[in-house]
C-alpha positions in Angstrom: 4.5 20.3 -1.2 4.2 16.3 -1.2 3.9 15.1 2.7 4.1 11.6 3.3 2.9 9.9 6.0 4.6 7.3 8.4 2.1 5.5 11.4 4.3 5.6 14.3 4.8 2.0 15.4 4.3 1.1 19.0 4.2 -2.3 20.6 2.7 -3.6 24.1 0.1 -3.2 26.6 -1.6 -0.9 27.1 -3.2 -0.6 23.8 -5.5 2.6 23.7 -8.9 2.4 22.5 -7.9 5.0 20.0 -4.8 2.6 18.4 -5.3 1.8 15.0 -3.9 -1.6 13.8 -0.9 -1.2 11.6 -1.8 -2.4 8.4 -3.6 -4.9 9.6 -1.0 -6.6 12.1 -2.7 -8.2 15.3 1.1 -7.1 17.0 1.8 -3.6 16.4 -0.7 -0.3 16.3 -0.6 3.1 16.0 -1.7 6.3 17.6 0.5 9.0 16.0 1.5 9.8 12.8 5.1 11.4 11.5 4.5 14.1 8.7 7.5 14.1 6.2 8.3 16.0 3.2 11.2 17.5 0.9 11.0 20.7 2.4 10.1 21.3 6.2 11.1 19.3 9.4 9.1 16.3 10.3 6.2 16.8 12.6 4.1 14.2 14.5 0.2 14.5 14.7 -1.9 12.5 16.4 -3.5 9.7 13.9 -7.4 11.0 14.3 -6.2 14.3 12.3 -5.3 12.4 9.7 -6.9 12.2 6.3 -9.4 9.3 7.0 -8.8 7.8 3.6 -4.8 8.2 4.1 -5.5 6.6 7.5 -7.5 3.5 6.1 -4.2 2.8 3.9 -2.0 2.8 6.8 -4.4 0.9 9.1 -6.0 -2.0 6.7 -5.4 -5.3 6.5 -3.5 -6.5 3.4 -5.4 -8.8 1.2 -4.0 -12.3 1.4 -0.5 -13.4 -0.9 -0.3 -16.5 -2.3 -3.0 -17.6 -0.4 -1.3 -16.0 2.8 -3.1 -13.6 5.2 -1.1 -11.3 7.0 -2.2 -10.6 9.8 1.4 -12.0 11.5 4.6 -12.1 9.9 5.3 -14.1 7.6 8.5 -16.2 6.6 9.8 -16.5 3.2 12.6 -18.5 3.1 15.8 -18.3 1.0 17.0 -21.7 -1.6 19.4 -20.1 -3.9 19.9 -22.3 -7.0 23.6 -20.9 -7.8 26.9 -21.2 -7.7 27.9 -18.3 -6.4 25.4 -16.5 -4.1 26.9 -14.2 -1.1 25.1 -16.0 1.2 25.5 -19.6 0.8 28.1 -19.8 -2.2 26.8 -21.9 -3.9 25.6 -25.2 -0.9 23.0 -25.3 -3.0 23.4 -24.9 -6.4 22.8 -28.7 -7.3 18.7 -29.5 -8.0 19.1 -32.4 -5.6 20.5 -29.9 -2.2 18.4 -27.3 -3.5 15.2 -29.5 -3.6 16.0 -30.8 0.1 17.0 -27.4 1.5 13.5 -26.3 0.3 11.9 -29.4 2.2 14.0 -28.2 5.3 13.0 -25.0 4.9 9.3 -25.7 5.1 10.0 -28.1 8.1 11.5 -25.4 9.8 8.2 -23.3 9.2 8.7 -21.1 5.9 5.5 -19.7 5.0 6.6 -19.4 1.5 9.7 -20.4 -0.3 11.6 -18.1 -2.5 13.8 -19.6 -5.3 16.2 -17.4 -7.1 18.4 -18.8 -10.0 20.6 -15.6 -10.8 22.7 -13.9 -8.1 22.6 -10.6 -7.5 24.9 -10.1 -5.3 27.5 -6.8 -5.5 29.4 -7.3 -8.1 27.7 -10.3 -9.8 26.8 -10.4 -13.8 24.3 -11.5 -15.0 23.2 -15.1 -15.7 22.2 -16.0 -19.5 18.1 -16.4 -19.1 17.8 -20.3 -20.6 20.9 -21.4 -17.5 18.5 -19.0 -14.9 15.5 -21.4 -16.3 17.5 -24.5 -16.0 18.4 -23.8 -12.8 15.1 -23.0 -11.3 11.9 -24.8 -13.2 13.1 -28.7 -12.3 13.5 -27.2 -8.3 10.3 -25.5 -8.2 8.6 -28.6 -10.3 9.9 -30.8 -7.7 9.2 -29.2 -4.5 5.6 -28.2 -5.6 5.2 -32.3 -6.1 6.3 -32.6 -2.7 5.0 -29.5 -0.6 2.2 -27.5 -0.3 4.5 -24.3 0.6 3.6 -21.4 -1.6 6.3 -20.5 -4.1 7.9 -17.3 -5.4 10.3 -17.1 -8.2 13.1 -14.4 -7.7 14.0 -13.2 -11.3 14.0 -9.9 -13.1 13.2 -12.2 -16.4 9.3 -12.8 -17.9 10.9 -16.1 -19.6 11.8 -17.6 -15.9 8.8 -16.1 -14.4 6.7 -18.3 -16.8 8.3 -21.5 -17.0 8.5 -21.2 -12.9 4.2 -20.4 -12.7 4.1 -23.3 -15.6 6.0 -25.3 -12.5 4.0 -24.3 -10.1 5.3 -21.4 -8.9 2.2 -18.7 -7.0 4.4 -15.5 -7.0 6.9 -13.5 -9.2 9.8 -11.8 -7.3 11.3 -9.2 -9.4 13.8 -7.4 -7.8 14.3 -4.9 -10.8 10.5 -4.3 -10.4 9.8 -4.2 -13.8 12.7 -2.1 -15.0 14.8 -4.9 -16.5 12.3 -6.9 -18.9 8.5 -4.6 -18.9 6.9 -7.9 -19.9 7.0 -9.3 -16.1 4.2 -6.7 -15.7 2.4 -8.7 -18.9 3.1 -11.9 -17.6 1.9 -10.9 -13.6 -1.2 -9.5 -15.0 -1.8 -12.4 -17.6 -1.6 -15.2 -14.6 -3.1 -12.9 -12.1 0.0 -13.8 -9.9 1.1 -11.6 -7.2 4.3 -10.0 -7.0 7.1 -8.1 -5.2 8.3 -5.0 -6.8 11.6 -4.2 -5.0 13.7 -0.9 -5.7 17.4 -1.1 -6.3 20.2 1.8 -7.7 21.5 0.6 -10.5 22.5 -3.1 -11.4 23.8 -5.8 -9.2 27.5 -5.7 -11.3 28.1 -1.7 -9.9 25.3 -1.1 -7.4 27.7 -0.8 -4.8 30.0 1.3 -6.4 28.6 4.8 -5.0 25.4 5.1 -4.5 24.0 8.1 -3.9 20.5 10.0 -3.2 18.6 13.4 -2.2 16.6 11.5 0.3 17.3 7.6 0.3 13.5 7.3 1.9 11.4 9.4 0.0 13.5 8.6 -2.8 12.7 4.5 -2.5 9.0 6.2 -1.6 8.7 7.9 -4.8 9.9 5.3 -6.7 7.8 2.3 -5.6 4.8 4.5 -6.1 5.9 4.9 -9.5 6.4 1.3 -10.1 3.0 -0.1 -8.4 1.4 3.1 -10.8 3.0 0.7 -13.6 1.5 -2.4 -12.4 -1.3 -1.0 -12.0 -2.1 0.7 -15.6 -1.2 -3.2 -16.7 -3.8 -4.4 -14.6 -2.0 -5.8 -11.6 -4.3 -4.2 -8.7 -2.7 -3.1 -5.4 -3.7 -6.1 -3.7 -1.7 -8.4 -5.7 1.6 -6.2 -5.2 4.4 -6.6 -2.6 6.7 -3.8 -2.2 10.3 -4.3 -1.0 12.7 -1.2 -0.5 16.0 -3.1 -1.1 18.0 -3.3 1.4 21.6 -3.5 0.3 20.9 -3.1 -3.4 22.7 0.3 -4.1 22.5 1.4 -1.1 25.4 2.1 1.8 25.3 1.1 5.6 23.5 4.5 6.5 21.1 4.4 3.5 19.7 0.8 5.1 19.8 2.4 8.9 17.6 5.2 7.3 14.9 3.0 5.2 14.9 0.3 8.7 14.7 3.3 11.0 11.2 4.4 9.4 10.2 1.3 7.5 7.0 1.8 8.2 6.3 4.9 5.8 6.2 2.2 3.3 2.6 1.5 4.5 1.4 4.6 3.0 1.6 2.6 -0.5 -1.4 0.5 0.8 0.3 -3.1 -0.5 1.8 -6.0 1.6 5.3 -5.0 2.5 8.6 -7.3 2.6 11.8 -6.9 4.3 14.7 -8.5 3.0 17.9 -8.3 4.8 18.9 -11.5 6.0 23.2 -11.9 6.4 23.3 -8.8 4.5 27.1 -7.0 4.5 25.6 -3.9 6.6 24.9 -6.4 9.5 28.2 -7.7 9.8 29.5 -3.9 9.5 27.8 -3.3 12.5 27.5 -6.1 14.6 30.8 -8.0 13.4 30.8 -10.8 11.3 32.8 -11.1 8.2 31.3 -14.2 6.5 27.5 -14.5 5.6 27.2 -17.2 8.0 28.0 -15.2 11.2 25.5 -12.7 10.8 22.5 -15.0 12.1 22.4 -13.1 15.2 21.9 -9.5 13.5 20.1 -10.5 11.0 17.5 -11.9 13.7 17.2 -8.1 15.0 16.6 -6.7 12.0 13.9 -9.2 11.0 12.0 -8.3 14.7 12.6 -4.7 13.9 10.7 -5.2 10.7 8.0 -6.8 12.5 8.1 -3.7 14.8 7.3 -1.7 11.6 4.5 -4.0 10.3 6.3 -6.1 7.7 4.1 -8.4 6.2 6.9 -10.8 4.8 10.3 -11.2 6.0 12.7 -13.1 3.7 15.1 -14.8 5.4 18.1 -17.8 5.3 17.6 -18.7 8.7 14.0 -19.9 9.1 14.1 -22.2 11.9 15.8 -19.3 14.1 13.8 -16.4 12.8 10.5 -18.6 13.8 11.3 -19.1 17.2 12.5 -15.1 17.4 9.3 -14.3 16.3 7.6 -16.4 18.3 9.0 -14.9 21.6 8.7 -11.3 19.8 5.0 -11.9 19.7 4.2 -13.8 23.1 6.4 -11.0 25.1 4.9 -7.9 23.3 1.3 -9.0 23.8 1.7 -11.3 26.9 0.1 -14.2 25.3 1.6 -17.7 24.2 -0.6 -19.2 21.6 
């Protein structure tokens, strides 16, 4: 019987001499630890019973991305380089608004900016690889000229991935994680970039149809584990991999409640971890909100919730707003303002 682990997140003073940090964060520690499997009902134990190599990989600190330690949150923010993206449809699909919504961005305090050239969006098809790499290589040129931001590149393609690195791109975002084109795993490995390996059921065109699963959080588990097995037999090590359980992408509103409501499980894969649910639909089913736009306010709860759970990045549209959240997050959970 597999048993998975999940450090119990807690928050505050007093921290116990016993708390462990979790992974890495300077915020949020640990004390306890849920045991989950296929089979039995989950039971809690305290974290000293644990395995003390399955405890270092909940507890360590994550090796620096893009020249980013991660010790705090960090913000990756959104420039969408399409026409018809479900967030911004499409304010930004011109190199010129894209170029100065990346500036903005990084004025506003993104730690690293994330450019994506194909939407994948529910219901979206897919965008022919040579428009994707017009869209995105003269952006990412110019901003790395003007910024020293880190930059990802959201594609599922190795032909975008290189011509973005070539302008100065630092990370591949592949929200297919390798499924879609196995030579992204070539090309992370050849450039020794990092990347983010993200799960998604099925593709963006009928993701949404009706997804299903056993167990939507072992389920995303087991698959990420598979996937950073991948990169690793191509030579990627652990430390250079991001995992990202896809919120949204083939999944329905209870699916995401279940992966936020134990997020932190994904720690047990020992990599940097990245929430990314910023304006998503399930926000707006909740909270209200029927356009992308009015979802600011939810989506600012779920990004501290993910910080609750030790997310290392949180990808966001909103970066001036998710700063300042943050910001209070921190200063009111440890009772200092830095």
């Amino acid at each position: 019987m597999t048993v998975y682990l999940r450090p119990i997140p807690r928050l505050g003073l007093p921290r116990p001499a016993e708390a462990h940090p979790l992974a890495g964060s300077d915020t949020a520690w640990f004390t306890e630890v849920e045991c989950l499997s296929r089979d039995a009902a989950p039971q809690i134990v305290p974290a000293h019973e644990v395995d003390p190599t399955d405890l270092r990989r909940l507890s360590a600190a994550r090796a620096p991305v893009a020249g980013l330690t991660l010790n705090v949150p960090r913000l990756m923010g959104i420039v969408n380089v399409t026409p018809d993206s479900f967030s911004d449809g499409g304010d930004f699909a011109r190199h010129e608004t894209a170029i100065a919504h990346g500036e903005r961005l990084a004025a506003d305090g993104a730690d690293i900016l994330d450019i994506g050239g194909e939407s994948t969006r529910p219901g979206s098809d897919a965008v022919p690889e040579d428009e994707e790499l017009r869209r995105t290589a003269p952006v990412i040129s110019a901003l790395r000229e003007r910024l020293p931001t880190p930059i990802s590149i959201d594609t599922r393609k190795a032909a975008v991935g290189r011509a973005a690195l070539d302008a100065g791109a630092d990370m591949l975002n592949d929200v297919a994680a390798f499924t879609y084109d196995p030579a992204m795993a070539e090309l992370a490995d050849e450039r020794m970039a990092p990347v983010c390996l993200m799960h998604a059921q099925g593709d963006p065109k009928t993701m949404q149809q009706a997804p299903s699963y056993d167990d939507v959080l072992l389920d995303v588990y087991d698959f990420l584990a598979e996937r950073v097995a991948v990169a690793e037999t191509a030579g990627i090590p652990r430390e250079r991999v991001v995992v990202d359980p896809g919120i949204g992408f083939g999944k329905t509103v209870e699916h995401n409640l279940a992966l936020l409501a134990r997020l932190s499980l994904f720690h047990g894969l020992g990599c940097a971890l990245l929430l990314g649910a910023s304006r998503k639909r399930f926000i707006g089913t909740i909270g209200g909100g029927d356009a992308a736009k009015q979802r600011v306010p939810g989506s600012l709860a779920v990004a501290l919730a993910g910080a609750m759970h030790g997310a290392h990045i949180i990808r966001v549209h909103d970066v001036a707003e998710t700063r300042q959240a943050l910001a209070l997050w921190t200063a009111t959970t440890t009772g200092r303002f830095a």
